[in-house]
C-alpha positions as MATLAB code, in Angstrom:
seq = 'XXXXXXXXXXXXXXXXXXXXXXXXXXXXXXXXXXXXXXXXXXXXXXXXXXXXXXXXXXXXXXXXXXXXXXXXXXXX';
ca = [
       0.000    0.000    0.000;
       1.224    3.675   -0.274;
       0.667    6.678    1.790;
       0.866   10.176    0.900;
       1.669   13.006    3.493;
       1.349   16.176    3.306;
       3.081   18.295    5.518;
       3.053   22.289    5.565;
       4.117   24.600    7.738;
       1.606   25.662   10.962;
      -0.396   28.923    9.928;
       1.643   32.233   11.692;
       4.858   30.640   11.144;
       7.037   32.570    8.833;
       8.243   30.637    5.345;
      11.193   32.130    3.983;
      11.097   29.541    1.164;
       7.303   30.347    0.246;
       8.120   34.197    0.097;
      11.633   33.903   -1.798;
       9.540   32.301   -4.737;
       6.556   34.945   -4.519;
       9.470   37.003   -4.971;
      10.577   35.277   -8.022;
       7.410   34.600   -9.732;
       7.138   38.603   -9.416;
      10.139   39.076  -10.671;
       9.207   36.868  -13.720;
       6.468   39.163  -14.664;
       3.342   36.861  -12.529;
       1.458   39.650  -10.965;
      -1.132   38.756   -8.615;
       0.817   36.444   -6.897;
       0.306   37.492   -2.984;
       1.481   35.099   -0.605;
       2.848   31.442   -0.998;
       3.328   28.917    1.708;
       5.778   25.784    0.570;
       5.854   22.453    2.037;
       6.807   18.730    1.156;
       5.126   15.667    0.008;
       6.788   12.302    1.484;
       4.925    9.274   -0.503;
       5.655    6.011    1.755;
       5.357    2.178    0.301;
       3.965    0.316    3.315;
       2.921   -3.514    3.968;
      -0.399   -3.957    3.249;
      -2.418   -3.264    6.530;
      -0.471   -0.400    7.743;
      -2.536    1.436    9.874;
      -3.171    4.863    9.791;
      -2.311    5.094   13.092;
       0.867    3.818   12.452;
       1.862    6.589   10.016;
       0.244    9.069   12.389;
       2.929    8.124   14.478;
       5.745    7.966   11.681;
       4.749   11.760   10.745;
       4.694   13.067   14.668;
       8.212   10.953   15.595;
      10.182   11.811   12.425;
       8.458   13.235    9.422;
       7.238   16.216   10.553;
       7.969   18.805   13.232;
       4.630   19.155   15.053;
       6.015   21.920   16.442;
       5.767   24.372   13.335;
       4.259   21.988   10.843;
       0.977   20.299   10.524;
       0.503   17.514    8.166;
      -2.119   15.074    6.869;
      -1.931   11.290    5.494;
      -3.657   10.015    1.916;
      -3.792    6.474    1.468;
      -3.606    6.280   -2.172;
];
């Protein structure tokens, strides 16, 4: 099976990656553009009957800091 998760960074916490590319697109002529926020996509390849509980716990131990991030799992 395969999991997707999403993880982003917590609303209120500054992303110096998000506004160096608003700054580019700008830069490249995209007006309009007023705010981005990046974040990452980890896809996982699991044993079948991974639970979802069990990458609830990957994302909160390793793949994410719950601190500043937030994240949510797709099984795809």
């Amino acid at each position: 099976m395969k999991a997707r998760v999403h993880v982003m960074l917590k609303n209120g916490v500054l992303d110096p990656q998000g506004e160096a590319v608003r700054h580019a697109l700008g830069t490249l002529g995209f007006d309009g553009v007023n705010g981005v926020r990046q974040g990452k996509v980890i896809e996982l390849d699991l044993a079948d009957g991974t639970s979802e509980a069990t990458i609830n716990e990957m994302c909160e131990k390793l793949l994410a800091n719950t601190v500043i991030e937030s994240f949510s799992v797709e099984v795809v």
